[in-house]
C-alpha positions in Angstrom: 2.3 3.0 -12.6 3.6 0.3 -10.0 4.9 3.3 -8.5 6.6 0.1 -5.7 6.8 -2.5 -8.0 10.7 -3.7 -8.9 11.6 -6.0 -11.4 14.4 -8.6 -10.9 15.9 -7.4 -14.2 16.4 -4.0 -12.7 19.8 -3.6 -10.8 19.5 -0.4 -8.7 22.4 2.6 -8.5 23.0 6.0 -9.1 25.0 6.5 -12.3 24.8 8.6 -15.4 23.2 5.6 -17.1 20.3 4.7 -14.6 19.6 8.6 -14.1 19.0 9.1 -18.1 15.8 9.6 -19.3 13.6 6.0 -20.1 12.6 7.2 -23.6 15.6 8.7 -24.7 17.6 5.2 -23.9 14.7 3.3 -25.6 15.2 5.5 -28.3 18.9 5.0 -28.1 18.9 1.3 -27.2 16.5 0.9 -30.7 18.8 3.0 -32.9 21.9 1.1 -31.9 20.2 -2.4 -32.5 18.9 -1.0 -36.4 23.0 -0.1 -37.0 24.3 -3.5 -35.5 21.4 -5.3 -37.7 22.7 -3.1 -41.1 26.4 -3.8 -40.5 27.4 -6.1 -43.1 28.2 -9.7 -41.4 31.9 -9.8 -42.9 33.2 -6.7 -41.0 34.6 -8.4 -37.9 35.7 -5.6 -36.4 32.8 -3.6 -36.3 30.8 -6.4 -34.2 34.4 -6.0 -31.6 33.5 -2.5 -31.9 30.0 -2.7 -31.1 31.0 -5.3 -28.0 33.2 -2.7 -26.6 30.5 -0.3 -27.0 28.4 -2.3 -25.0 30.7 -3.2 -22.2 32.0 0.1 -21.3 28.3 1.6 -21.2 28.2 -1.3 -18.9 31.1 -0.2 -16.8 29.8 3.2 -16.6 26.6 2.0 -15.3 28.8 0.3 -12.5 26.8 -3.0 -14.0 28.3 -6.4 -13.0 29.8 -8.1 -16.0 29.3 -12.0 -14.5 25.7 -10.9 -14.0 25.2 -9.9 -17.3 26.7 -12.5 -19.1 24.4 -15.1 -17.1 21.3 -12.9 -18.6 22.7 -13.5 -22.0 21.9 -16.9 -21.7 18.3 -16.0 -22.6 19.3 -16.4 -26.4 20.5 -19.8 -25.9 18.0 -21.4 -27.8 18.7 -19.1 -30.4 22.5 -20.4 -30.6 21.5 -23.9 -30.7 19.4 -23.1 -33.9 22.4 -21.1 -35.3 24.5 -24.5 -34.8 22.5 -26.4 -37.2 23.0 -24.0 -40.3 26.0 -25.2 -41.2 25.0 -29.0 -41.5 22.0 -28.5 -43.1 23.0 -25.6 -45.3 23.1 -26.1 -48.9 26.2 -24.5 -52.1 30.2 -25.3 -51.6 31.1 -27.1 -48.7 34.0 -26.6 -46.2 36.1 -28.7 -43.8 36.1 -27.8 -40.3 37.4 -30.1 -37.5 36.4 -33.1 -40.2 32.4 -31.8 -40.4 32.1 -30.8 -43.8 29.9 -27.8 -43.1 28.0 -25.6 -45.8 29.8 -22.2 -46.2 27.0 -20.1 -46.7 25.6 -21.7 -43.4 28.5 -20.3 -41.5 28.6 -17.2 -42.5 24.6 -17.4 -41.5 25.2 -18.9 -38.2 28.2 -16.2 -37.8 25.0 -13.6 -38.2 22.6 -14.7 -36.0 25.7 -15.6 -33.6 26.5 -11.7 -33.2 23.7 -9.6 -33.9 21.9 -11.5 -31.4 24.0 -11.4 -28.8 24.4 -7.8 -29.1 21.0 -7.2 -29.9 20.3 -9.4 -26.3 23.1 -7.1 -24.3 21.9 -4.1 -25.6 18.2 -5.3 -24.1 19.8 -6.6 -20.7 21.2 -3.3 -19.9 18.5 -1.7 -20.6 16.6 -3.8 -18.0 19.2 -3.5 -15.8 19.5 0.2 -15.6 15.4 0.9 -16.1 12.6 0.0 -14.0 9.6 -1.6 -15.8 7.1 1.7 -14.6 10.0 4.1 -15.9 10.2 1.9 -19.2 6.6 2.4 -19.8 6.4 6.1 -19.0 9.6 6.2 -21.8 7.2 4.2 -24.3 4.3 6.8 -23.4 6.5 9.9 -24.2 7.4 8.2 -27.6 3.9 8.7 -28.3 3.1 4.4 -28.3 -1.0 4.0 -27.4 -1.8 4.5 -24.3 -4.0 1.3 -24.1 -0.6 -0.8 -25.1 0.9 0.7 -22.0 -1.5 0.6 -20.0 -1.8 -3.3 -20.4 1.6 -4.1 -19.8 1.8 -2.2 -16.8 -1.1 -4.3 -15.2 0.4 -7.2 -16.9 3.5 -6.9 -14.8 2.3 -5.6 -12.4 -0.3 -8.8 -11.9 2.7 -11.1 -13.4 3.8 -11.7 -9.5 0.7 -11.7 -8.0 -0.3 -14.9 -10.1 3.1 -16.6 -9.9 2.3 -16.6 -6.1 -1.0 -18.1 -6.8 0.5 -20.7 -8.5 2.5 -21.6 -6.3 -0.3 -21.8 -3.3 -2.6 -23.8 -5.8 0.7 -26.3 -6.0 1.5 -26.3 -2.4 -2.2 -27.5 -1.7 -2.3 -29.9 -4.0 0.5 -31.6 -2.7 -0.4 -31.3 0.8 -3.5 -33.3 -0.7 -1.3 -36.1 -1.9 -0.9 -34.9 -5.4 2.5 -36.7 -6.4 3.3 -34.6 -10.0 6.1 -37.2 -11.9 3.8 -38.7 -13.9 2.0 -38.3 -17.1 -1.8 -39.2 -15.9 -1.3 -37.0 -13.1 -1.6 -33.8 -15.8 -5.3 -34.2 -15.2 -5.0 -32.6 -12.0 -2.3 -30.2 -13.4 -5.1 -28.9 -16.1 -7.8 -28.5 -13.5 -5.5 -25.9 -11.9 -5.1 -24.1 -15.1 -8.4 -24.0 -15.4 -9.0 -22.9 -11.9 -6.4 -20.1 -12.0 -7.9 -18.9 -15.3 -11.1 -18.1 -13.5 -9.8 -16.6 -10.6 -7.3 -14.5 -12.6 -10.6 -13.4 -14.4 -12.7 -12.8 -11.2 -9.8 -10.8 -9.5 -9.1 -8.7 -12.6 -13.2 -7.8 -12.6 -12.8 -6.7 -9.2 -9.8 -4.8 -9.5 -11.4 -2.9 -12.4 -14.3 -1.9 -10.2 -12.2 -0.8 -7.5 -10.3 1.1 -9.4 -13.4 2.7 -11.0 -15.2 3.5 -7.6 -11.5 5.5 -7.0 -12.0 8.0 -10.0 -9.7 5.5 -12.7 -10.0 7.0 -16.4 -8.4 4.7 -18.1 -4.9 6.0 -17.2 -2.3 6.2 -14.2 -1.6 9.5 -12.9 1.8 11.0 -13.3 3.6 11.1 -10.4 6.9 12.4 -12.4 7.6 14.0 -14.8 9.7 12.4 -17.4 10.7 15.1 -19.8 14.2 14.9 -21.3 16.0 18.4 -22.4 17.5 18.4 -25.4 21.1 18.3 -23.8 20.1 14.7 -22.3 18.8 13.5 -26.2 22.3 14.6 -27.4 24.1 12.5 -24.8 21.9 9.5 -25.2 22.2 9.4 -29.1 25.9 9.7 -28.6 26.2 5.8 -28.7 23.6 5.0 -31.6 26.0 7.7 -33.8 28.7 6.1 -33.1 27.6 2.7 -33.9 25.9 4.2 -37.0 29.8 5.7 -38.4 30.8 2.4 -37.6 28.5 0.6 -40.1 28.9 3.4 -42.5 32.5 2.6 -42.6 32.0 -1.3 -42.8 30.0 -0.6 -45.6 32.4 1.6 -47.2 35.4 -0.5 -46.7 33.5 -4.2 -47.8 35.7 -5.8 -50.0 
């Protein structure tokens, strides 16, 4: 599936991290996030935990941490929603910098704050240590549809394929005199969405027909096999144990 397709999210290398099977880190990956999403949002030190966790699964993956931190920006938007909680929130009030800010909005904004950005980092490794093909062949072993997989393979796999389309269709309308700053100029930039719709459509009918004149059966074959002993399942659940003994005890030590 895209057996020479590569992703910009995935950073190639050779550790313990990027040779582990893709459905037992899914598996893991998902596992961790449920414990970081169950921790109660007043144990501190279980979300320092959690961060350490993540950055020395980072280190052994021999990921860059700069790089990392620049994917986290993603969630941004996220942030700047979690900023507003405290103005807008309603019950006792609290004094902080001279805002009088509602408590029950920080401890909200505190939430979203750090399960999100763990929940983001947990995602960007993932990426980063995955390709997309290997990330589908993980979902397929954890039994999701086939037609699911199959449609985001093609969908990523396609994803470029239009960008550079895009891109061309620009290019020649500018070399046309097409000037795009200003808003009645977006009748032009509609007629190219219009335009790449169909030809998206066209190419994908001729794809399809290629593919069936080749022997296609609705699936990719298997070039490798991805089965994961039990040995490999045992190491990858390692971190989602730990993170699970580590809400366990934020539960059991909540004032």
């Amino acid at each position: 599936m895209g057996g020479g397709h590569s992703h910009a999210l995935y950073l190639p290398g050779t550790s313990p991290l990027h040779r582990a099977r893709p459905q037992c880190k899914l598996a893991a990956a998902f596992l961790f996030v449920l414990a970081v999403v169950a921790t109660p949002r007043e144990a501190f030190w279980a979300f320092g935990v959690y961060a350490l966790l993540l950055t020395g699964l980072a280190r052994v993956a021999r990921l860059p941490l700069p790089t990392l931190a620049r994917r986290l920006v993603i969630e941004l938007p996220f942030l700047l929603f979690a900023l507003f909680l405290p103005l807008v929130g309603q019950g006792e009030r609290v004094e902080v910098l001279g805002l009088s800010l509602a408590r029950e909005g920080l401890w909200a904004a505190w939430n979203i704050v750090a399960k999100g950005t763990l929940g983001v980092a947990t995602s960007v490794i993932l990426a980063a240590t995955t390709p997309v093909p290997e990330l589908l062949r993980g979902l397929e072993r954890l039994r999701l549809p086939a037609a699911f997989t199959t449609v985001a393979g093609f969908m990523v796999r396609y994803a470029d394929v239009i960008v550079d389309e895009v891109r061309r269709m620009r290019i020649a309308r500018i070399s046309r005199g097409h000037d795009p700053r200003w808003i009645w100029q977006a009748r032009a930039v509609a007629a190219t969405a219009g335009t790449l719709f169909i030809r998206s459509y066209e190419r994908g009918e001729r794809v399809y027909l290629a593919m069936v004149s080749r022997g296609w059966t609705g699936s990719m074959p298997v070039l490798q096999e991805l089965g994961a002993t039990r040995g490999q399942w045992l190491a990858a659940l390692c971190l989602p144990a730990l993170a699970a003994l580590v809400a366990a005890t934020a539960w059991g030590t909540r004032p």
